[in-house]
C-alpha positions in Angstrom: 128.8 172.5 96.4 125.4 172.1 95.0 122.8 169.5 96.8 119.8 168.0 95.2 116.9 169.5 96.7 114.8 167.0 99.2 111.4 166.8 97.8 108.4 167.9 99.4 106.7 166.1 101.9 103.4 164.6 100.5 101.0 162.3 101.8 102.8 160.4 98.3 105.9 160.4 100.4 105.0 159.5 103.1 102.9 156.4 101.9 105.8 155.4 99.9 108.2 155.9 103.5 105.7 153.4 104.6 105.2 150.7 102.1 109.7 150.8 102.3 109.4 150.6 106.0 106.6 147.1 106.1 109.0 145.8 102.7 112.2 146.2 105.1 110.6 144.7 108.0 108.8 142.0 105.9 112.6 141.1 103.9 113.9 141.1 107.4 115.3 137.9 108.6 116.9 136.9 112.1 119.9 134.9 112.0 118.3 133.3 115.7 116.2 134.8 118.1 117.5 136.8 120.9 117.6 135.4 124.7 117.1 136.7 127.9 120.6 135.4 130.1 119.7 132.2 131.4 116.5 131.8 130.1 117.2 129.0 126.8 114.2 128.4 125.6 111.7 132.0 126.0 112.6 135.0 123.3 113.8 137.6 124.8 111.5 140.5 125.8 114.0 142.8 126.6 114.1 145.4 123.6 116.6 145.4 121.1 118.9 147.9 120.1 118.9 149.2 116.3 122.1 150.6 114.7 122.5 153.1 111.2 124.9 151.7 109.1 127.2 154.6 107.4 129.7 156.9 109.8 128.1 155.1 113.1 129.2 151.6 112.3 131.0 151.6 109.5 133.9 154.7 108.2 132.0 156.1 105.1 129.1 155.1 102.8 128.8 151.2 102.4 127.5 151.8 99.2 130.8 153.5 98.2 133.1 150.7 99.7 130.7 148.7 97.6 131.7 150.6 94.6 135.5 150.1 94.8 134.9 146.5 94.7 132.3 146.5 91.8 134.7 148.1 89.9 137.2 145.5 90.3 134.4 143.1 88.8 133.8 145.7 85.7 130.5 146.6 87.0 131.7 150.4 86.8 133.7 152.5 84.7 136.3 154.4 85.8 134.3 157.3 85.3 131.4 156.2 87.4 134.3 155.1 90.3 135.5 158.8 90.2 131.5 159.7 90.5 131.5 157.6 93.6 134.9 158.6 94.8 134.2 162.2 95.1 130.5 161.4 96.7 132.9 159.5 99.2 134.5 162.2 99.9 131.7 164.5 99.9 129.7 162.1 102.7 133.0 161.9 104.8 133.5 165.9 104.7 130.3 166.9 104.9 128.0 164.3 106.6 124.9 162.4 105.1 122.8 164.5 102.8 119.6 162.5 101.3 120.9 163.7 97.4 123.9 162.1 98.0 122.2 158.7 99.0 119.9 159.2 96.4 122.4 159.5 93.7 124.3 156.8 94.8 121.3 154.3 95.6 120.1 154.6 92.1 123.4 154.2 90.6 124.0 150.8 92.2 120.2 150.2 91.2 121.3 150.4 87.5 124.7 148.3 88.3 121.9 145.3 89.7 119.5 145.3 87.1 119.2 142.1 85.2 121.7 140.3 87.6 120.5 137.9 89.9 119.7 138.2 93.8 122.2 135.4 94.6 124.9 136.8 92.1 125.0 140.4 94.1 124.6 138.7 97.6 127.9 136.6 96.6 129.8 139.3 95.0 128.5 141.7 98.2 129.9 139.2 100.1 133.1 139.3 99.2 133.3 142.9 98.5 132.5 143.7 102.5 136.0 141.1 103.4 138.0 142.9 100.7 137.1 146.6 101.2 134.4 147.0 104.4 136.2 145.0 107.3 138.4 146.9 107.9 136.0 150.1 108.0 134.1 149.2 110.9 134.6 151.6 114.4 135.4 149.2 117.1 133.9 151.7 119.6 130.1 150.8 117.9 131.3 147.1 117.5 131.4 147.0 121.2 128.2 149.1 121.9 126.6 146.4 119.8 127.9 143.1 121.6 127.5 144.9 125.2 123.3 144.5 123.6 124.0 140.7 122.3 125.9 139.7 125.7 122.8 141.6 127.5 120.7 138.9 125.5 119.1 141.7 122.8 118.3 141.6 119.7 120.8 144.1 117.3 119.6 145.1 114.0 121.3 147.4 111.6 119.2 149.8 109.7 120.5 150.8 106.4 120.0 152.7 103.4 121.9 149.8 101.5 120.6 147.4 99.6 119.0 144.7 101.7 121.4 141.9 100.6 124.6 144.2 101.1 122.9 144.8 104.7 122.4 141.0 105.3 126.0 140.5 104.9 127.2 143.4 107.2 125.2 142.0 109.8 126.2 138.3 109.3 129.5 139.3 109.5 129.5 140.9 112.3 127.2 138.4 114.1 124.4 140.4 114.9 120.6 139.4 115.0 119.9 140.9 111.4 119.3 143.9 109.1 116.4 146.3 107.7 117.4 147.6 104.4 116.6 149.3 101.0 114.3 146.4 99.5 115.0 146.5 95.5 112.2 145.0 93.5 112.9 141.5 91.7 111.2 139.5 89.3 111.8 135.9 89.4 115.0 136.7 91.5 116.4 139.1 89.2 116.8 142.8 89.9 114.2 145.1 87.8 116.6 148.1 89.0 113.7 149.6 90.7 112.6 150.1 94.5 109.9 148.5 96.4 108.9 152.1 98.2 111.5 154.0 98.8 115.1 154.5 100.2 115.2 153.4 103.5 116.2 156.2 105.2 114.6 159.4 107.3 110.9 158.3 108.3 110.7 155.2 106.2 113.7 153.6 108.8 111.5 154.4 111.8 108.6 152.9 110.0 110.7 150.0 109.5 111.7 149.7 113.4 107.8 150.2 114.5 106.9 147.2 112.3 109.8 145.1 113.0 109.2 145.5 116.8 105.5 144.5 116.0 106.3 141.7 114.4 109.0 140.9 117.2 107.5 141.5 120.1 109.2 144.1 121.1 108.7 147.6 123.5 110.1 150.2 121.9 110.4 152.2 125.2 112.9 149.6 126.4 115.1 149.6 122.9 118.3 151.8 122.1 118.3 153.1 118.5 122.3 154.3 117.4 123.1 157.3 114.6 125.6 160.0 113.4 123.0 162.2 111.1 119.9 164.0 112.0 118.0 162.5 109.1 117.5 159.7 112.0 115.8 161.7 114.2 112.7 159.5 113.7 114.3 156.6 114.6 116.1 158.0 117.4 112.7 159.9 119.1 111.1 156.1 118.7 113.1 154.2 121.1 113.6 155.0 125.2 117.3 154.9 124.7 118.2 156.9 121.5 122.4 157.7 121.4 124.1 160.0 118.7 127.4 158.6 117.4 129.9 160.3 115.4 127.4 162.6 115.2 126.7 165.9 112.4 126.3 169.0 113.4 122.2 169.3 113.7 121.9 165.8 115.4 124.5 166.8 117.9 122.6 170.2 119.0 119.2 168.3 119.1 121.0 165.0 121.6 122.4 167.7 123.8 118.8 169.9 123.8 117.2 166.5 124.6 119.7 165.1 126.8 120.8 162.0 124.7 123.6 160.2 125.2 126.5 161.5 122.7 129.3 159.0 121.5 132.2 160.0 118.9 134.5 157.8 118.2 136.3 159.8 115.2 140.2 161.6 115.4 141.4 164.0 113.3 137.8 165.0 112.1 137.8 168.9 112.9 141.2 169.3 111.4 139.5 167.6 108.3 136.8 169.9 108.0 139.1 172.9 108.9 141.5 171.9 106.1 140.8 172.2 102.3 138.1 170.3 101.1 138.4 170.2 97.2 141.8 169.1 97.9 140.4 166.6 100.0 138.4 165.3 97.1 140.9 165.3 94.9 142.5 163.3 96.9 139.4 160.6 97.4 138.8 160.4 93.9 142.4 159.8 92.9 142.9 157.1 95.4 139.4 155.2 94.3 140.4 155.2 91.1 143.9 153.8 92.0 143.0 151.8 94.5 140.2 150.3 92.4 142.4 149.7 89.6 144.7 148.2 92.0 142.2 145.8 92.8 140.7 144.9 88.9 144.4 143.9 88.6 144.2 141.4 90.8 140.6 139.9 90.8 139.3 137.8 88.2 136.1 139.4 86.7 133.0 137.7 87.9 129.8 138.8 85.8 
């Protein structure tokens, strides 16, 4: 399996991890602020709890889920849902690898460009009831309503598009979402970034402005992930937890005696097993599955 090398770190990189980090944080919006129990009218001051997105709340790469459901809207060819459907499998195998975001990132870049911000935030909308609902661990669903009954601020902090991340975290009632910020021009898409991908250092630059802006003491926040690309986030908080966790984050929670949650079955028997036949199998069922689906929904361009 061949990987895109990661680049070099650079001063370059790192200003751009930046500049994503402040545009996440900036894009940011709570749905309402949190509340200490029983106090109704002061914000809470209690920390807040900040959650990765792909394999520790959700099954998968959203931005995958999001490519069945494109290409039941034409967005894709089939030959850019087999693309995504052996990436899939790939991710699920294998864990997150920052070539495998990056490929997939700037492919839904060039699906967005010249549509409209409202147009994808509608069509991401009901792309996460038709193929991302269902995806969801309930073991981090709970995790993240024990923080909003405790009165805390949730975010989820994503590699996804901003507007995809919006509606994750709408739907599942939590505070808000830092995400991927694409540029726009008038409130179209220009199918480039403003920054970077959020994800490695520029998500814990977004969670140290966010917590700025909020208020909040990142010594009394959790911060929740399955890959060490996180690690930044993670060392930011007083209560960092590794879910579903790959192999290099797992060894650094145990070293540094952070909590370890995994919610997965049947996962060592997966990576045991054979993986081209694996994805094979993923590709073959994203391509059926999102034929399946064309069949049935009108386009919407």
């Amino acid at each position: 399996m061949v990987f895109l090398r990661r680049r070099p770190r650079t001063e370059n990189n790192h200003d751009n991890a930046v500049r994503a980090g402040e545009a996440a944080a900036a894009a940011a919006q709570a749905s309402a602020p949190a509340r200490a129990p029983g106090e109704a009218d002061a914000p809470a001051r209690i920390g807040a709890a900040f959650f990765d997105l792909d394999n520790t709340v959700m099954q998968g790469a959203s931005i995958f889920h999001l490519a069945r459901g494109l290409y039941a809207r034409r967005f894709l060819t089939t030959r850019d849902i087999a693309r995504f459907g052996w990436q899939q499998a790939r991710f699920r195998l294998g864990g997150e690898h920052m070539g495998h975001v990056g490929d997939a990132q700037e492919s839904a870049l060039s699906f967005a460009k010249g549509h409209t911000v409202e147009e994808i935030r509608v069509i991401g909308e009901e792309i996460f009831d038709e193929c991302m609902a269902d995806k969801v661990w309930p073991g981090t669903r709970a995790l993240a309503q024990m923080h909003l009954d405790a009165g805390r601020q949730v975010w989820l902090v994503t590699a996804a598009p901003i507007e995809i991340a919006d509606t994750i975290a709408g739907r599942l009632g939590l505070t808000g979402a830092l995400g991927t910020v694409p540029e726009t021009r008038a409130g179209v898409y220009t199918g480039r970034l403003v920054g970077e991908l959020l994800h490695g250092e520029a998500k814990a630059e977004a969670v140290r402005a966010l917590a700025a802006r909020e208020g909040l003491n990142l010594s009394d926040c959790s911060a929740y992930s399955d890959s060490a690309n996180d690690i930044p986030m993670l060392t930011l908080v007083g209560d960092p937890c590794a879910v579903n966790p790959d192999a290099r984050l797992r060894r650094h929670a145990r070293a540094h005696g952070w909590r370890v949650k995994d919610y997965r079955t049947g996962r060592k028997a997966a990576r045991i097993g054979l993986p081209a036949a694996a994805g094979i199998g993923a590709v073959a069922g994203a391509v059926a599955a999102g034929t399946a689906v064309r069949r049935r929904v009108p386009t919407r361009i």
